[in-house]
C-alpha atoms as an extended CHARMM CRD file, in Angstrom:
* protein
*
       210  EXT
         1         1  UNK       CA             13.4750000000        9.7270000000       21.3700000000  PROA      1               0.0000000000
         2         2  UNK       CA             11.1010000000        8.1720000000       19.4030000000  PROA      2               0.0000000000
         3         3  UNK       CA              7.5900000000        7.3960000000       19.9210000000  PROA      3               0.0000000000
         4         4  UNK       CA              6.2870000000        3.8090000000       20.2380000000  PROA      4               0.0000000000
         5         5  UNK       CA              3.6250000000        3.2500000000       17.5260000000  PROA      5               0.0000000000
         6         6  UNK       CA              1.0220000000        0.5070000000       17.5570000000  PROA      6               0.0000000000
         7         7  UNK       CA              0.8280000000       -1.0490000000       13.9990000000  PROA      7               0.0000000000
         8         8  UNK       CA             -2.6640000000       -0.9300000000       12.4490000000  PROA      8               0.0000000000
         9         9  UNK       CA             -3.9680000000       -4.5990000000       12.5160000000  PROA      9               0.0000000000
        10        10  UNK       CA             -6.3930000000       -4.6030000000        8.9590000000  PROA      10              0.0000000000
        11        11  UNK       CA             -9.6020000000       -6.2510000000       10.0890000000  PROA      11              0.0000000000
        12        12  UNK       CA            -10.2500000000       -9.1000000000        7.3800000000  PROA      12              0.0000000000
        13        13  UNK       CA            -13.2870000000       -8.6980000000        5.1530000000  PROA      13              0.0000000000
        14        14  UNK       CA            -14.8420000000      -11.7620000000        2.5090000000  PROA      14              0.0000000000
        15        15  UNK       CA            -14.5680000000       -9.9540000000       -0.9750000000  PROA      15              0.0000000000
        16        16  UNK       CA            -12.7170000000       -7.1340000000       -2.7980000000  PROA      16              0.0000000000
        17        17  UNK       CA            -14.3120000000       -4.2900000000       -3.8390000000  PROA      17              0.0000000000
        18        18  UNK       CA            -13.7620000000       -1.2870000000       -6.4770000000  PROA      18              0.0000000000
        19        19  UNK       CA            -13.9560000000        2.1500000000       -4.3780000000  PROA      19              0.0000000000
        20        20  UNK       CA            -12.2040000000        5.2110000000       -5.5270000000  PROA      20              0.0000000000
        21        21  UNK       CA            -11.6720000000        6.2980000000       -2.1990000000  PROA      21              0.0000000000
        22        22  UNK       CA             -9.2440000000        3.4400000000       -1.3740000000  PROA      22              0.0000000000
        23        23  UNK       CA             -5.9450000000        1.9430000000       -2.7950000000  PROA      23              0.0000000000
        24        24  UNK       CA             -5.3460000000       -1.6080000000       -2.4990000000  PROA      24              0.0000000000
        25        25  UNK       CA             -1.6870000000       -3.0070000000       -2.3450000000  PROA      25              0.0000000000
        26        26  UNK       CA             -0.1440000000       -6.6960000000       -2.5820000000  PROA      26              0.0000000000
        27        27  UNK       CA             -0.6240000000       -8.5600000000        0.9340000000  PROA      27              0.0000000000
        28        28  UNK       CA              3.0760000000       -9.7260000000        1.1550000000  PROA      28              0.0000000000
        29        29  UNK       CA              2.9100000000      -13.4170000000        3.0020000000  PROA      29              0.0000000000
        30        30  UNK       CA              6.3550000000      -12.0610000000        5.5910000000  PROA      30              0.0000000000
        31        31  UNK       CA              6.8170000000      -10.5020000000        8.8130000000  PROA      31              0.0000000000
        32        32  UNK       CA              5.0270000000       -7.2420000000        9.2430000000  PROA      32              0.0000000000
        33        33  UNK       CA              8.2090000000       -5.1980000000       11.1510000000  PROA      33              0.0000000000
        34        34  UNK       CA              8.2880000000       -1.2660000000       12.2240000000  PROA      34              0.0000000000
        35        35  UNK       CA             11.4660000000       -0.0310000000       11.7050000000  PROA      35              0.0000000000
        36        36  UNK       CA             12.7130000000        2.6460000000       14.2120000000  PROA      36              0.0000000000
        37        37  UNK       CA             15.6550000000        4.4980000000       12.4240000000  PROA      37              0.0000000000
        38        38  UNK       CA             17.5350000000        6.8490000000       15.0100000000  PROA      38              0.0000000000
        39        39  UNK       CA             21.0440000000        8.4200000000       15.7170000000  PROA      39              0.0000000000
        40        40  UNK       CA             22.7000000000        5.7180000000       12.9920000000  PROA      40              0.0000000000
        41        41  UNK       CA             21.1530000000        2.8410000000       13.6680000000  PROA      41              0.0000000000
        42        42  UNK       CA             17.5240000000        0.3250000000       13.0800000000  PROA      42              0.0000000000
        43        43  UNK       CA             15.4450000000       -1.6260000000       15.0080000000  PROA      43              0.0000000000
        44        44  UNK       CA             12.7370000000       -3.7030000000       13.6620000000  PROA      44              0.0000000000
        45        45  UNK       CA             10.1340000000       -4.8020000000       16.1360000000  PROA      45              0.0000000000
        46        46  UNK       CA              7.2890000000       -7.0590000000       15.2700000000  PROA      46              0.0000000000
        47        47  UNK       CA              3.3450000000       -6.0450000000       15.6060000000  PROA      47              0.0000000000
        48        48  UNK       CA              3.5550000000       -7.5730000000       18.9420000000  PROA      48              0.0000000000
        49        49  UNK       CA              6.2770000000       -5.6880000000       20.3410000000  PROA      49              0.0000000000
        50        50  UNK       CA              9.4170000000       -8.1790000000       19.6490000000  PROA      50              0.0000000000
        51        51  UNK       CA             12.4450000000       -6.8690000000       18.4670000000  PROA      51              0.0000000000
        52        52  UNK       CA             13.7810000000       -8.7850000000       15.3390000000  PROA      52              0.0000000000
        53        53  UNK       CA             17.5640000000      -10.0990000000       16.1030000000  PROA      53              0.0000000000
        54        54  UNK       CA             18.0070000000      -12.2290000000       12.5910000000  PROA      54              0.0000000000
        55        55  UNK       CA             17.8030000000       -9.1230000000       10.1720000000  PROA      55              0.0000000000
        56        56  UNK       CA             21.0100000000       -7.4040000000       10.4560000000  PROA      56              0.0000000000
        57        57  UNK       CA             21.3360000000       -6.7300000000        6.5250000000  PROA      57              0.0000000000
        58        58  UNK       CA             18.0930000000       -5.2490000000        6.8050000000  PROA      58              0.0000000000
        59        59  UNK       CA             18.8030000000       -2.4770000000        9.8460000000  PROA      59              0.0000000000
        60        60  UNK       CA             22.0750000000       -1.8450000000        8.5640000000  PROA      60              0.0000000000
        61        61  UNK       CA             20.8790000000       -0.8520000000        5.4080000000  PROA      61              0.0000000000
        62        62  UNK       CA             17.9030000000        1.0540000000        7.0640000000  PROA      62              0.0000000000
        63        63  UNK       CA             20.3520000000        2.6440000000        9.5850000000  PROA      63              0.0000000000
        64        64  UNK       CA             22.6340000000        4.3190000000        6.7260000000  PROA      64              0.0000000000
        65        65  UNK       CA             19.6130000000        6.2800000000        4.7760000000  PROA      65              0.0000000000
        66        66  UNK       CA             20.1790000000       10.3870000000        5.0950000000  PROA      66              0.0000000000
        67        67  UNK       CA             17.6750000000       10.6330000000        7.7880000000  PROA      67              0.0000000000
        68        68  UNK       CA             17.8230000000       12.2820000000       10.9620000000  PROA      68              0.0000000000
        69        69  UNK       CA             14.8300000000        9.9530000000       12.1890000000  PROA      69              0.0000000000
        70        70  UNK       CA             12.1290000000        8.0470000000       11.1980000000  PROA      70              0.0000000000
        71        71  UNK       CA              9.4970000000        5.8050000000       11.3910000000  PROA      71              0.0000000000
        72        72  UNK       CA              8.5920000000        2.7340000000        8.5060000000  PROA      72              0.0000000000
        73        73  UNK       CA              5.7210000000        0.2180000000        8.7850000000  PROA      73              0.0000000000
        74        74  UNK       CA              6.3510000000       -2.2900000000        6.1720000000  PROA      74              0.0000000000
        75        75  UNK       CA              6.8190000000       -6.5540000000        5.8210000000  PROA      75              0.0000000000
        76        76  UNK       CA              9.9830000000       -8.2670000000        5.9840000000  PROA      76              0.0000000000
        77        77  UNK       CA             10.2220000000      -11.0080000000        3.0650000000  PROA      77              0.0000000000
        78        78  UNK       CA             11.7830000000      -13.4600000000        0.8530000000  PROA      78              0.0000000000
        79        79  UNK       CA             10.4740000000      -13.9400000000       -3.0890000000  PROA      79              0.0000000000
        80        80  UNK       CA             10.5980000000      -16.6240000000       -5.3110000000  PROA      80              0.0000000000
        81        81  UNK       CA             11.5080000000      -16.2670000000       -9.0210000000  PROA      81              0.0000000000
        82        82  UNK       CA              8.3370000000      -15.0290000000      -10.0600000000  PROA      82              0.0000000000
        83        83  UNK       CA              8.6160000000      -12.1410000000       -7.3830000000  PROA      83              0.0000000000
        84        84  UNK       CA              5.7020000000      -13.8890000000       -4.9580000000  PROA      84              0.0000000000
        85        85  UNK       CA              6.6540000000      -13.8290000000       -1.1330000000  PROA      85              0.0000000000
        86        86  UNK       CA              7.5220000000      -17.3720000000        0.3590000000  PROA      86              0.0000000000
        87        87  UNK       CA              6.5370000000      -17.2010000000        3.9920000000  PROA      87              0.0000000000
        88        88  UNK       CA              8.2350000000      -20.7570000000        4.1750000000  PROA      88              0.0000000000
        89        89  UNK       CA             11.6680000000      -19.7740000000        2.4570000000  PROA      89              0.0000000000
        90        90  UNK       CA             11.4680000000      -16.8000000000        4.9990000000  PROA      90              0.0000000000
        91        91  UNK       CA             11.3510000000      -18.8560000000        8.2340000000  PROA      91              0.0000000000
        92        92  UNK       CA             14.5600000000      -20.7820000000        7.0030000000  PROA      92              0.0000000000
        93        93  UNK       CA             16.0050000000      -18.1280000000        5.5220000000  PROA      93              0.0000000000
        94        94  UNK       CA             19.4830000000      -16.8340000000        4.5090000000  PROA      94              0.0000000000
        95        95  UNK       CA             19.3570000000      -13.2000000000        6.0920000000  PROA      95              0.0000000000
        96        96  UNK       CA             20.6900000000      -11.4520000000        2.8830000000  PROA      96              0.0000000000
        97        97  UNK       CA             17.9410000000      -12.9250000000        1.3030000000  PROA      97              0.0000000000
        98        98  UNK       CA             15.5560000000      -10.7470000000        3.2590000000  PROA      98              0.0000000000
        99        99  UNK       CA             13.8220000000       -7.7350000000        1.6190000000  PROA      99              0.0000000000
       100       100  UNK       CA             11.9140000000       -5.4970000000        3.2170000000  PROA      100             0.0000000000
       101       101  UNK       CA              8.4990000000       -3.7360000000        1.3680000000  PROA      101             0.0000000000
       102       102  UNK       CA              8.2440000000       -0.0250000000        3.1980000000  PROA      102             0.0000000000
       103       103  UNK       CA              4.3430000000        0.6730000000        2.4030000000  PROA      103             0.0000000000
       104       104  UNK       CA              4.3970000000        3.8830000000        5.0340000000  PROA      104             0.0000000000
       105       105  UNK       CA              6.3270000000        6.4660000000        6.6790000000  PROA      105             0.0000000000
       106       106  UNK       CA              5.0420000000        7.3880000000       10.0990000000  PROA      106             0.0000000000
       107       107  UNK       CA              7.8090000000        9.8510000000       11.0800000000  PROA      107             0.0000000000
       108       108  UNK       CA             10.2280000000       11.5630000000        9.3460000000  PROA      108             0.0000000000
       109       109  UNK       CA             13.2170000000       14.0030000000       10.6020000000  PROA      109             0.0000000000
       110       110  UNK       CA             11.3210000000       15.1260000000       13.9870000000  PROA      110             0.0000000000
       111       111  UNK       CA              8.1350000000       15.4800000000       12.5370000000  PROA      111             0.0000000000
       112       112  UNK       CA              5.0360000000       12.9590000000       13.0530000000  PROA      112             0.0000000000
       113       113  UNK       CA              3.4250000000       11.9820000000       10.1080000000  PROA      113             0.0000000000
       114       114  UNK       CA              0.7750000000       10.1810000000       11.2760000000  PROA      114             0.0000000000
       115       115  UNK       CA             -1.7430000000       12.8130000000       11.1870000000  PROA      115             0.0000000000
       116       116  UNK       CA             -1.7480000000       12.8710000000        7.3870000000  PROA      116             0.0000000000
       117       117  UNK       CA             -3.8270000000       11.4060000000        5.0910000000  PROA      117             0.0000000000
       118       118  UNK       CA             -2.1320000000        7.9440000000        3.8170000000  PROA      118             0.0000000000
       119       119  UNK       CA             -1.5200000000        9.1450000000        0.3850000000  PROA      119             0.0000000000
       120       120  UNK       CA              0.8870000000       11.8020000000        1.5290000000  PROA      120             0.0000000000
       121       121  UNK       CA              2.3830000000        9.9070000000        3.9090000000  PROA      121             0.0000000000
       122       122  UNK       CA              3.0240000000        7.7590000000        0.6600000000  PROA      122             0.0000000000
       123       123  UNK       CA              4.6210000000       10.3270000000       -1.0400000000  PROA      123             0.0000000000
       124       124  UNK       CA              7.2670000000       11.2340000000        1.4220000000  PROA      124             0.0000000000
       125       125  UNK       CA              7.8570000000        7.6660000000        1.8540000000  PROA      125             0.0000000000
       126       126  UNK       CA              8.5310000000        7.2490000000       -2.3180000000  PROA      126             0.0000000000
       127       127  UNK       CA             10.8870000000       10.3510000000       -1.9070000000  PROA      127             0.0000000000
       128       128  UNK       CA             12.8890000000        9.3200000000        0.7800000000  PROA      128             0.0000000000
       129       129  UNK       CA             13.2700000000        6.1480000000       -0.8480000000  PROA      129             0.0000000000
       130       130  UNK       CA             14.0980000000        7.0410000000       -4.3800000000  PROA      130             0.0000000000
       131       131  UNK       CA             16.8350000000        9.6350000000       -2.3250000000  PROA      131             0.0000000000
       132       132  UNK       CA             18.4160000000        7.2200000000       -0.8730000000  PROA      132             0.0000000000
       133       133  UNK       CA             18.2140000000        4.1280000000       -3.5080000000  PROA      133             0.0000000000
       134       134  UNK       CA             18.5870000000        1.8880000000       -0.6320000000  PROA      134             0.0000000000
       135       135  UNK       CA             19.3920000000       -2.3300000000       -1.4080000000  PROA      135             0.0000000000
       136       136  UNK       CA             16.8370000000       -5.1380000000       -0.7480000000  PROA      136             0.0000000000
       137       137  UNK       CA             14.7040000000       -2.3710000000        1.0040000000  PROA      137             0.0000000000
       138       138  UNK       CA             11.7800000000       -1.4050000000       -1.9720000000  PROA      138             0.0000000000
       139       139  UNK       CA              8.8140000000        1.1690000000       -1.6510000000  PROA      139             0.0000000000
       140       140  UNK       CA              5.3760000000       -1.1130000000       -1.6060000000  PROA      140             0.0000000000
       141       141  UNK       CA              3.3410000000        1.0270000000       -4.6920000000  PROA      141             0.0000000000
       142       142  UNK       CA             -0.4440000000        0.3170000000       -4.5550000000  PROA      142             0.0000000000
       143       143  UNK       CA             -3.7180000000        0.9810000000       -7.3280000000  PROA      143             0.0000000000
       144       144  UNK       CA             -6.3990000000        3.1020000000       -7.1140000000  PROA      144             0.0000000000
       145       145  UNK       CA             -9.8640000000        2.1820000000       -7.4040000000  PROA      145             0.0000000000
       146       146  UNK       CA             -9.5420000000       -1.1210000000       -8.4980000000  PROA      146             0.0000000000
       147       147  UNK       CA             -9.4270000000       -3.6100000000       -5.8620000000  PROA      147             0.0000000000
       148       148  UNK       CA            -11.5040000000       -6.3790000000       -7.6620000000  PROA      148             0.0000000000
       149       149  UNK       CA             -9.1940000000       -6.7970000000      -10.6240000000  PROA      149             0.0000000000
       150       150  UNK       CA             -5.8540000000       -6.8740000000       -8.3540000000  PROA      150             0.0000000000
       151       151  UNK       CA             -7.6600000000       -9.4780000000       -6.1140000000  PROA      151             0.0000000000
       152       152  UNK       CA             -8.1840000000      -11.5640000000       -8.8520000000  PROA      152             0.0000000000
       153       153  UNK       CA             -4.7120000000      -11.1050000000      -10.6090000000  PROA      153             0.0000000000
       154       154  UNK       CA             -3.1210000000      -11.4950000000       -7.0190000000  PROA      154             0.0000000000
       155       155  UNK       CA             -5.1460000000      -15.3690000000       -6.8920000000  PROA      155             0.0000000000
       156       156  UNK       CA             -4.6190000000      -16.5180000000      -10.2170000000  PROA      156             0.0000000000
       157       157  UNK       CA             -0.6920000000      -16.0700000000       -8.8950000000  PROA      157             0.0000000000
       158       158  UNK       CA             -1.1760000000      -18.0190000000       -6.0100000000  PROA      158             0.0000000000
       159       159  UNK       CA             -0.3210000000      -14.6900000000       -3.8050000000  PROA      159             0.0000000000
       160       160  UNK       CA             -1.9550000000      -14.2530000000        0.1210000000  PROA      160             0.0000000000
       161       161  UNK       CA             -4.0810000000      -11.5120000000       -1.1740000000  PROA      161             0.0000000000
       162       162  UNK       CA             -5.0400000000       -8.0110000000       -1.2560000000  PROA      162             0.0000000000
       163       163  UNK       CA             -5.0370000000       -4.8040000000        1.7380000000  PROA      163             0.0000000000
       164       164  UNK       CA             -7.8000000000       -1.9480000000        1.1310000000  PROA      164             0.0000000000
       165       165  UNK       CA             -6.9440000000        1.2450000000        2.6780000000  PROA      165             0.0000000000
       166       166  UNK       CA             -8.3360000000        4.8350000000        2.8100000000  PROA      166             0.0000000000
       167       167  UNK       CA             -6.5960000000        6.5530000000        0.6040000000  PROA      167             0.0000000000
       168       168  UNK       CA             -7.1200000000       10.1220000000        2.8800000000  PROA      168             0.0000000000
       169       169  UNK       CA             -7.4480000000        8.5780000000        6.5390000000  PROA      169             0.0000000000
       170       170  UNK       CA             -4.6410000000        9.4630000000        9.3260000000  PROA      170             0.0000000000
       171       171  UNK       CA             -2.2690000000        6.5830000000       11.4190000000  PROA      171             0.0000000000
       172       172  UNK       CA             -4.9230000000        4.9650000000       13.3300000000  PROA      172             0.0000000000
       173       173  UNK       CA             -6.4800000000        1.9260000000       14.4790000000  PROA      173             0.0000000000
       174       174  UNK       CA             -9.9140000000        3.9790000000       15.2270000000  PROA      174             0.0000000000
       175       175  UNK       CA            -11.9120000000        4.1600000000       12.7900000000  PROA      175             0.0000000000
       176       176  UNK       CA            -11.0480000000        1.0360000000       11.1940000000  PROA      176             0.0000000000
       177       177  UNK       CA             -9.3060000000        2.3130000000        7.6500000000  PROA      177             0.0000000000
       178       178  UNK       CA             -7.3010000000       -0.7690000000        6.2460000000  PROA      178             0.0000000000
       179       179  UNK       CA             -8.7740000000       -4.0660000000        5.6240000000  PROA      179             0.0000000000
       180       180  UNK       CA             -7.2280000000       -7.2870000000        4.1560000000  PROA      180             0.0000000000
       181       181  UNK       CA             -8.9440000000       -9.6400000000        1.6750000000  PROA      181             0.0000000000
       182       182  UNK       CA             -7.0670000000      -13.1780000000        1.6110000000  PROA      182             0.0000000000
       183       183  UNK       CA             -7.0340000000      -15.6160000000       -1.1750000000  PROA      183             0.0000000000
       184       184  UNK       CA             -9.0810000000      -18.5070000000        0.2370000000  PROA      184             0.0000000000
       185       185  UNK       CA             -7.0520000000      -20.8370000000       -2.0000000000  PROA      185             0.0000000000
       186       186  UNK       CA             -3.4610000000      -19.6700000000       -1.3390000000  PROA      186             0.0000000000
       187       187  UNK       CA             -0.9930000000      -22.6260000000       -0.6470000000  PROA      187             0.0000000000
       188       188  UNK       CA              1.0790000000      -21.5120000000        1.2490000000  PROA      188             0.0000000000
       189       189  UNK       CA             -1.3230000000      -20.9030000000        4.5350000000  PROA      189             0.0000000000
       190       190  UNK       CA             -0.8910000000      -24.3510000000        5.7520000000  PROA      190             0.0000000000
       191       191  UNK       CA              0.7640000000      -24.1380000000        9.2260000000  PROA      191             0.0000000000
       192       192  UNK       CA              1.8280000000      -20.0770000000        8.8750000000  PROA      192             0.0000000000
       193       193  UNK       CA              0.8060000000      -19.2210000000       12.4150000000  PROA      193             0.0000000000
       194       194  UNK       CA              2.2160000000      -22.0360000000       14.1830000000  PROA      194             0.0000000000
       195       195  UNK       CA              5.3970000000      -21.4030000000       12.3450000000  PROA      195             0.0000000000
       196       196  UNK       CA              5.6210000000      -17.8140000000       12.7470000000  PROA      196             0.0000000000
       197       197  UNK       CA              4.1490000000      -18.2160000000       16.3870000000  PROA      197             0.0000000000
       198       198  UNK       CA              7.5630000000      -20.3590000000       16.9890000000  PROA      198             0.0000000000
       199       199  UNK       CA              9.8200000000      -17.9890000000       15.4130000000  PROA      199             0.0000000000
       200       200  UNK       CA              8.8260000000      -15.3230000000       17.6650000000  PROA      200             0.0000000000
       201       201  UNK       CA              9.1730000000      -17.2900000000       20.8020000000  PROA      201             0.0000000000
       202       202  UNK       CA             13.0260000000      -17.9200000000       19.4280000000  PROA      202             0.0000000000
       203       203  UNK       CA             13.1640000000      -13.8570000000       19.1290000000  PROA      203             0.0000000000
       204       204  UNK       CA             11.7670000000      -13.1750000000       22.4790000000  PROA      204             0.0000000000
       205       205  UNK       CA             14.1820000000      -15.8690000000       23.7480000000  PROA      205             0.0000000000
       206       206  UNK       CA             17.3030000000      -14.1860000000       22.1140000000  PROA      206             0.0000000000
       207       207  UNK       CA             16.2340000000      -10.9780000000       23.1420000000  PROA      207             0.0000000000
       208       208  UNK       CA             15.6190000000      -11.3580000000       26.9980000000  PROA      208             0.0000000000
       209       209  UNK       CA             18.7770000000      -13.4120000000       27.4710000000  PROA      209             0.0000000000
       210       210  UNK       CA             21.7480000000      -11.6180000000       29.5900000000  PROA      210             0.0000000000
């Protein structure tokens, strides 16, 4: 049986920074989804504990990898042409449009990985993904050091914008370790919660009916 896991929630912070003891990845504009892989098959359950019912593509292809178990934080999404997330194309999407951007393995094969330091936890996630080759799911790579120069390449692309985490801190929510930097200019913000808000209501809805 797996454990439950409580997704870290980045706090959000004004401006990027350059510190060598953090990597900074893309902010993909999607749904942020944990993916519970176990005895063939995949949930994905949203950061407020709602299982996701319109991804089958998605858990089917996470349900074949040569795993025994594990555990994936990552974001469910849909890009563009240009490879940018479209949080709107997402919400009416076509399911085998749906990607899904692993940036961490929390458990792998019976063993918990959350007490490691996120760069290995990284690592295994990279290897079990280049293993396995798997479609439309993608390992989420990241830079070192540099978070002011991605921030700035991420808003000139009209992207959401940037997440700084400790490169060497365990699974946690305490202390704070990640933290997201948004692009105050990004287009796309206009009405995201309310949308998203909605779509989760219509999940919660499907789930709890008989």
């Amino acid at each position: 049986m797996l454990p439950q896991v409580q997704p870290i929630n980045p706090s959000r912070i004004a401006a990027p920074f350059d510190d060598a003891d953090f990597i900074f990845e893309l902010k993909h504009d999607g749904f942020r989804a944990v993916a519970y892989v176990e005895s063939g098959s995949c949930q994905l359950v949203s950061r407020k504990d709602i299982t996701y019912k319109s991804f089958p593509g998605v858990c089917k292809t996470l349900a074949g990898l040569k795993v025994h178990d594990a555990i994936f934080d990552g974001e469910l999404v849909c890009l563009d042409n240009q490879g940018r997330s479209q949080f709107k194309t997402l919400m009416r999407r076509s399911s085998r449009d749906v990607l899904y951007y692993a940036f961490d393995c929390l458990w792998l094969d019976g063993v918990d990985l959350r007490p490691l330091g996120l760069l290995e936890r990284k690592r295994v996630l990279r290897h079990v993904l280049n293993e396995n080759k798997p479609a439309g799911v993608f390992y989420a790579d990241h830079i070192e050091q540099a978070g002011v120069g991605l921030f700035k390449a991420v808003c000139d692309r009209d992207c959401e914008g940037i997440v700084a985490k400790h490169r060497l801190v365990p699974y946690t929510n305490k202390p704070q370790s990640w933290f997201k930097i948004l692009n105050p200019d990004y287009t796309e913000k206009r009405g995201r919660k309310e949308m998203f808000d909605k779509f989760l209501d219509h999940q919660q809805g499907r789930q709890s009916a008989p």
